[in-house]
C-alpha positions as CSV (number, residue, x, y, z in Angstrom):
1,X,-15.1,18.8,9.6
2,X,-14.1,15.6,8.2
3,X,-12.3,15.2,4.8
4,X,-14.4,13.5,1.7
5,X,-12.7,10.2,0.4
6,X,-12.1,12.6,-3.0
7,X,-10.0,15.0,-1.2
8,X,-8.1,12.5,0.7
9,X,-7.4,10.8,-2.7
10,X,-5.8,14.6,-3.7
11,X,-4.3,14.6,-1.3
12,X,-2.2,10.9,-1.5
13,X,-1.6,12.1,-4.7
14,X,0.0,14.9,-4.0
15,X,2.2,13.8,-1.3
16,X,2.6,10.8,-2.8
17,X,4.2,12.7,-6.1
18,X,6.4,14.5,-3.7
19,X,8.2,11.6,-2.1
20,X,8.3,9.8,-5.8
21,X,9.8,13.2,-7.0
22,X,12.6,12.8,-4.3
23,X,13.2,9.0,-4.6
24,X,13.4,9.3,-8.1
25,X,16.7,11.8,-7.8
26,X,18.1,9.8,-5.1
27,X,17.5,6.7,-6.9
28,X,19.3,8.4,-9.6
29,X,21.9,9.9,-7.7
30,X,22.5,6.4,-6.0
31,X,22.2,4.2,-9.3
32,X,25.4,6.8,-11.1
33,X,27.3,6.4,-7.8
34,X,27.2,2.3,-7.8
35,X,28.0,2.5,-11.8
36,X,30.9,5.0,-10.9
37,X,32.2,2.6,-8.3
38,X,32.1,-0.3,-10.5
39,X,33.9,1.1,-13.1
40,X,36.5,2.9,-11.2
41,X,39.2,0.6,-10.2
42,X,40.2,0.0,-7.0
43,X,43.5,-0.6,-5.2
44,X,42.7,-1.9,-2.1
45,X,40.9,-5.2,-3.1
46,X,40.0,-6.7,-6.9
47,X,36.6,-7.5,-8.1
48,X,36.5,-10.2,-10.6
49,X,35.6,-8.4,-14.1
50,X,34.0,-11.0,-15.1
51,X,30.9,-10.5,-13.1
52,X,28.7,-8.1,-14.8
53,X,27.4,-5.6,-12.1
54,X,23.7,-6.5,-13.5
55,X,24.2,-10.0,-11.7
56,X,24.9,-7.7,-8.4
57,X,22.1,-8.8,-5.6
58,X,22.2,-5.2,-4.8
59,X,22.4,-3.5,-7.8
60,X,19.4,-5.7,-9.3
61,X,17.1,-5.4,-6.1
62,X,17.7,-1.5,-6.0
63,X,16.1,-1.9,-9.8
64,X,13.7,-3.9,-8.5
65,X,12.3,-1.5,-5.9
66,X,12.9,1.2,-8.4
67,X,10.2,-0.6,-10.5
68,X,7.9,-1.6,-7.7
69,X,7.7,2.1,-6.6
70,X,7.3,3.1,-9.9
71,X,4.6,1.0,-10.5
72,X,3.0,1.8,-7.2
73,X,3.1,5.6,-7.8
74,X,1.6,4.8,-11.1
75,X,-1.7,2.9,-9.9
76,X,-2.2,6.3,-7.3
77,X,-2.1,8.5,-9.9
78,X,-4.2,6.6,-12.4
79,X,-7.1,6.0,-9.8
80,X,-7.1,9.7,-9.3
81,X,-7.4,10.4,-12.7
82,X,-10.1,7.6,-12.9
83,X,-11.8,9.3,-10.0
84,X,-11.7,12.4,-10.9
85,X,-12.1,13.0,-14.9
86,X,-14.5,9.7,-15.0
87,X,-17.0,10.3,-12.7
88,X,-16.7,14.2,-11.8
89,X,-16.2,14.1,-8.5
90,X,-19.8,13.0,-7.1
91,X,-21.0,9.9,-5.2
92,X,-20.0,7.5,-7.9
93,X,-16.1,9.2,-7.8
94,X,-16.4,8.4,-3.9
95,X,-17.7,5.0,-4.4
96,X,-14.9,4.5,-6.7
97,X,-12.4,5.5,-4.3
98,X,-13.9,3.5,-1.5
99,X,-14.3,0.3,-3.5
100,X,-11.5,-2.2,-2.7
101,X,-12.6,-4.8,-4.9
102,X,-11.1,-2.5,-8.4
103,X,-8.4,-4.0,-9.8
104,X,-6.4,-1.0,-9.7
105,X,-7.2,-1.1,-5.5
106,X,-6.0,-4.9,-5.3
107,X,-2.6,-3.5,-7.4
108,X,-2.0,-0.8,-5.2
109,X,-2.6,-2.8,-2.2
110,X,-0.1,-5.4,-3.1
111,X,2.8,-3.4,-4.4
112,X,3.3,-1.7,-1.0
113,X,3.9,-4.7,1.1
114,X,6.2,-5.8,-1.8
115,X,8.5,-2.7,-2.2
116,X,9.0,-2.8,1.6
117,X,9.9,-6.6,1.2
118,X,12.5,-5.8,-1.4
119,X,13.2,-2.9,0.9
120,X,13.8,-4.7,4.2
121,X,15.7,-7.4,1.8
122,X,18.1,-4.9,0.3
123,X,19.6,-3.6,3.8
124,X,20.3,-6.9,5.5
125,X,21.7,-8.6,2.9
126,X,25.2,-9.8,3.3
127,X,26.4,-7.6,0.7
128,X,25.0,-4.5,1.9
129,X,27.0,-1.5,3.7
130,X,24.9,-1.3,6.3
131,X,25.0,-5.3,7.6
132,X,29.0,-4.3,8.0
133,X,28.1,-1.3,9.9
134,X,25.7,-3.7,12.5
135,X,28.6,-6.5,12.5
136,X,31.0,-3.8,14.2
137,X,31.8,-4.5,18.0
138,X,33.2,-0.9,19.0
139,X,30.3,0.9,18.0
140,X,32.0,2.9,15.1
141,X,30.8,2.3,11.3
142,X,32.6,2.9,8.2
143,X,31.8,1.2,5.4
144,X,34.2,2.0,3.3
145,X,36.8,0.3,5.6
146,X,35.5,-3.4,4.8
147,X,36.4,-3.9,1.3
148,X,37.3,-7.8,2.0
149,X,33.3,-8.4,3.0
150,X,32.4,-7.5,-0.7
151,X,34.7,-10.1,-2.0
152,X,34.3,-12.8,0.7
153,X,30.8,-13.3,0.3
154,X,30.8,-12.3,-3.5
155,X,29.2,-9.4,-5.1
156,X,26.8,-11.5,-7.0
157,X,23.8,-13.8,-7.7
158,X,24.5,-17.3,-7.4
């Protein structure tokens, strides 16, 4: 038996909230880790203090995607609620839900591609742990062993 577009719809939503719900506390989790690290100073190598850490290419872009998300998450969850409380779950609900042309479709639709831009653009930028960890010949990865790559290619937006 095949599922209606409505209980697809419920679906996405509620998987949807899931994921947020565990993006949100890493995003949190992450975001109180970078400010900790800022902050805390370190002996190995110097940052200069006066870059502000919201000129950071990686602490702005993880904002950005924070947003994006945000905003994507947002657009699921109204056009559930537009589905759903609007037209009470009949054929105009499903029309709704199957019409691409809404504006709130065309929104959804375009944040996605954009959060996995900003996405794909946070891990292989120069500054970000994980470029270090591809850069290594022997195979082994530690990113807390490159503190010169951080201040080499500078820490923030030209």
């Amino acid at each position: 038996m095949p599922l209606s577009l409505s209980a697809v719809n419920l679906i996405t939503l509620s998987v949807g909230t899931l994921f947020y719900g565990i993006y949100l506390v890493l995003f949190s989790i992450s975001l109180y880790l970078f400010l900790r690290r800022y902050n805390t100073p370190h002996t190995s190598y110097k940052l200069p203090r006066s870059k502000s850490i919201f000129r950071s290419t990686v602490f702005v872009s993880a904002i950005c995607l924070f947003v994006v998300v945000t905003a994507h998450w947002t657009t699921i969850v109204y056009q559930a609620f537009i589905a759903f409380l609007a037209y009470q779950q009949g054929a105009e609900a499903e029309a709704f839900l199957n019409d691409h042309t809404q504006v709130v479709a065309i929104v959804q639709n375009s944040l996605m591609p954009i959060a996995i831009l900003i996405g794909d653009c946070l891990i292989i930028h120069p500054d970000s742990p994980l470029m270090g960890c591809l850069e290594k010949q022997n195979g082994t990865c530690d990113p807390t062993s490159q503190p010169d790559r951080l201040h080499q290619h500078g820490p923030t937006l030209t």
